[in-house]
C-alpha positions as CSV (number, residue, x, y, z in Angstrom):
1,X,15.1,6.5,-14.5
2,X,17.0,4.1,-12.1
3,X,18.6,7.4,-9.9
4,X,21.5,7.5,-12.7
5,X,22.1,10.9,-12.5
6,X,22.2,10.7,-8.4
7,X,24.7,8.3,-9.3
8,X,26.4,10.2,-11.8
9,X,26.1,12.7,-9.1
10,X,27.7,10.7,-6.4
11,X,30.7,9.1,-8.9
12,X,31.6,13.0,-9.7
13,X,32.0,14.1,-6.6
14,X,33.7,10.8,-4.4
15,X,34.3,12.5,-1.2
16,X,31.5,14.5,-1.0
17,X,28.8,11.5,0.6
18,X,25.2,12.4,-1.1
19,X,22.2,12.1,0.9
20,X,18.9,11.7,-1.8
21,X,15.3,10.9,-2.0
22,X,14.3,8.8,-4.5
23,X,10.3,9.0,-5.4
24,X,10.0,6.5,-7.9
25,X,6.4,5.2,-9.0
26,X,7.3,3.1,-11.9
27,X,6.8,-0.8,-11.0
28,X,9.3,-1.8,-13.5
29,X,12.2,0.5,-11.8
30,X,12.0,0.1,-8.1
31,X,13.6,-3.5,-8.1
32,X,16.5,-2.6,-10.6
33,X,17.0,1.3,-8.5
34,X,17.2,-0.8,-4.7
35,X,19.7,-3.7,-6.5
36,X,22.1,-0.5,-8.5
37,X,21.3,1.8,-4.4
38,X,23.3,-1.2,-3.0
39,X,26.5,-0.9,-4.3
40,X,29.1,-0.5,-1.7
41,X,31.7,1.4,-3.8
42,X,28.8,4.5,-3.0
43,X,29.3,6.4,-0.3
44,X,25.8,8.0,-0.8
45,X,22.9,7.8,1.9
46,X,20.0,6.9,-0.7
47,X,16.1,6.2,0.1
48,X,13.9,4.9,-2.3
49,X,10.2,5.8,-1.8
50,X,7.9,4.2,-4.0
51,X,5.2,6.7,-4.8
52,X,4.7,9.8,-6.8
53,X,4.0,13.6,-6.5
54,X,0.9,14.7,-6.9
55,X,-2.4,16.5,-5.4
56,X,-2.6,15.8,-1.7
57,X,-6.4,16.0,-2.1
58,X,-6.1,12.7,-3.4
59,X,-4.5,9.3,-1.7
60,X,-3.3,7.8,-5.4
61,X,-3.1,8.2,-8.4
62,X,-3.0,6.2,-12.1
63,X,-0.1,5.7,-13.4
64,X,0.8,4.2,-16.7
65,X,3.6,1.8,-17.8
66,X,5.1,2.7,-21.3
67,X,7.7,0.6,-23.5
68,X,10.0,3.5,-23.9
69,X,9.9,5.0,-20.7
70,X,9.0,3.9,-17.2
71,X,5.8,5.4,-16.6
72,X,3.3,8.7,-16.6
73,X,0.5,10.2,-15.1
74,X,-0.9,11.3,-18.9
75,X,-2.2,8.1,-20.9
76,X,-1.1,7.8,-24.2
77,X,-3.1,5.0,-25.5
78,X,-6.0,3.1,-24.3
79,X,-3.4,-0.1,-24.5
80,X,-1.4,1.1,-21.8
81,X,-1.3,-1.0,-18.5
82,X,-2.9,1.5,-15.4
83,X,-2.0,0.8,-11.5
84,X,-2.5,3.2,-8.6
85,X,0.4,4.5,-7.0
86,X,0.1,6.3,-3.9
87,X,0.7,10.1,-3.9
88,X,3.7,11.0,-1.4
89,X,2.7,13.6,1.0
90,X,5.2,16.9,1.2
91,X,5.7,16.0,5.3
92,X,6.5,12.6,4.3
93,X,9.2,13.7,2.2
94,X,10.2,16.4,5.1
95,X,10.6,13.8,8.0
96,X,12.3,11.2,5.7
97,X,14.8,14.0,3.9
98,X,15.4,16.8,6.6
99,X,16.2,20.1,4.5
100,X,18.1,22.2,3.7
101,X,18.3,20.9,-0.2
102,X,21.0,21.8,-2.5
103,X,19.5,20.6,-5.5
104,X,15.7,19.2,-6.0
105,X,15.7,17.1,-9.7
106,X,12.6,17.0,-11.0
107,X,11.9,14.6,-13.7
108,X,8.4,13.5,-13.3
109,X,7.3,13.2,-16.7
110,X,4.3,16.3,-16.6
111,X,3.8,16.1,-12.8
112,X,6.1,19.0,-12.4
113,X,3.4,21.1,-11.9
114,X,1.8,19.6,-8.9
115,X,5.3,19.9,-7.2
116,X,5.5,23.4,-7.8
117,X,2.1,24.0,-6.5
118,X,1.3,21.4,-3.5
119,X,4.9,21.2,-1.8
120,X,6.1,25.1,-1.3
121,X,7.8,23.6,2.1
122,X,9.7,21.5,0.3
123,X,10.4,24.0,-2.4
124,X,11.7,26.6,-0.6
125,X,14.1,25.0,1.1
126,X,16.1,23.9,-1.8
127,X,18.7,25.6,-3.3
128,X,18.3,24.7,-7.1
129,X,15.5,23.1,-8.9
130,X,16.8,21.2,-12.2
131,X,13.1,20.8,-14.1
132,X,12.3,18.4,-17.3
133,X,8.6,20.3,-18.1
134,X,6.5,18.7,-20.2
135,X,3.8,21.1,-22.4
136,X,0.9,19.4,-21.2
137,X,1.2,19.6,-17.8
138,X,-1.8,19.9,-15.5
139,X,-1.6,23.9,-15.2
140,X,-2.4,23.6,-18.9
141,X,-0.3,26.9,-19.7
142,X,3.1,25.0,-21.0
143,X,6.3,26.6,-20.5
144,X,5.3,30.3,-19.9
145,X,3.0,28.9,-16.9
146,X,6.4,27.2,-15.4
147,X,8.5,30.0,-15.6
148,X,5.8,32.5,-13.6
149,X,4.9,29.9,-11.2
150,X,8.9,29.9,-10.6
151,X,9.2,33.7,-10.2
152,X,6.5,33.6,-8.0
153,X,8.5,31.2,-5.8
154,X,11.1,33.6,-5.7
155,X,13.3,31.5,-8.2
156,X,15.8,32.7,-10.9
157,X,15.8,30.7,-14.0
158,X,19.5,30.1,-14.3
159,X,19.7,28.4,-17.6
160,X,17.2,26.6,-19.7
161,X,17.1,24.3,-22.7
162,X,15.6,24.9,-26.2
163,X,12.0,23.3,-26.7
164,X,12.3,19.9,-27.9
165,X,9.5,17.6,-29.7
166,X,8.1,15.2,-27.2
167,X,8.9,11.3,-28.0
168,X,5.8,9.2,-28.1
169,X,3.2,12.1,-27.8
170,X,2.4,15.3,-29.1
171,X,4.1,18.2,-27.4
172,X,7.3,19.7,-26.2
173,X,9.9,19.4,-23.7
174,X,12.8,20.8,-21.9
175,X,14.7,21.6,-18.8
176,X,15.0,24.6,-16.5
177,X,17.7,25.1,-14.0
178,X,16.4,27.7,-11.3
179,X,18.3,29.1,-8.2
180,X,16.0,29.9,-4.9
181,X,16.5,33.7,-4.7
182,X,16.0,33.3,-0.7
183,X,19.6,31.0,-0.3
């Protein structure tokens, strides 16, 4: 949440100015990710888009707003506030972000799966994809489904993190780092 780790990123690597896309769908963390993009001691080139991945068949999608995290695709509970958000389209992201990518981080709490399947141009012009996959993303096949759709992408999995028990949910989660076999 809040492009911390672009920041991170950024404050690691001073000289280096970072140009990043920042799809962010949550309500709660656009005002508080433009205010912390403004600080002048960054020499990164950040954009904030407010929207989420998802199916380009559709315009928008529900999201909902959680207390422990920002917000999800997947409901939880029925008590759970639900906005639409509207559903980036892969040339928006294109004409907006020009590739080449060197790194594509994907934490998109159980979207990760429509990434990998309904923006390949995007995709395949990164370098490395850093994944957070959820089990009950909407392939339905978990973390054997990731790793093939990867392959078939013509990605390496670098490194990748034990399963962990989801928070708030039944499930597991983790993270896959992959290198684009074609750079």
């Amino acid at each position: 949440n809040y492009g911390y780790f672009t920041i991170w990123l950024q404050s690691m690597h001073p000289k280096q100015s970072l140009h990043a896309l920042l799809i962010e769908p949550s309500r709660k963390c656009i005002p508080s990710l433009t205010e912390l993009t403004k600080d002048s001691s960054l020499s990164a080139d950040i954009q904030i888009s407010n929207g989420c991945i998802g199916n380009p068949s559709k315009s928008y999608l529900d999201f909902f707003e959680r207390p422990f995290m920002a917000s999800s695709a997947f409901r939880n509970s029925t008590s759970e506030t639900t906005y639409k958000v509207k559903i980036i389209e892969e040339n928006e992201i294109l004409d907006n972000t020009p590739p080449p990518y060197d790194l594509i981080k994907c934490d998109i709490e159980g979207s990760e799966w429509e990434l990998l399947c309904h923006y390949p141009k995007v995709i395949s012009k990164c370098r490395y994809l850093l994944i957070e996959w959820h089990s009950w993303h909407s392939g339905g096949g978990g973390i054997s489904q990731i790793e093939d759709k990867l392959n078939n992408l013509n990605f390496e999995i670098k490194n990748r993190s034990g399963e962990q028990l989801a928070t708030g949910r039944d499930g597991k989660v983790g993270m896959i780092l992959a290198k684009n076999l074609h750079f």
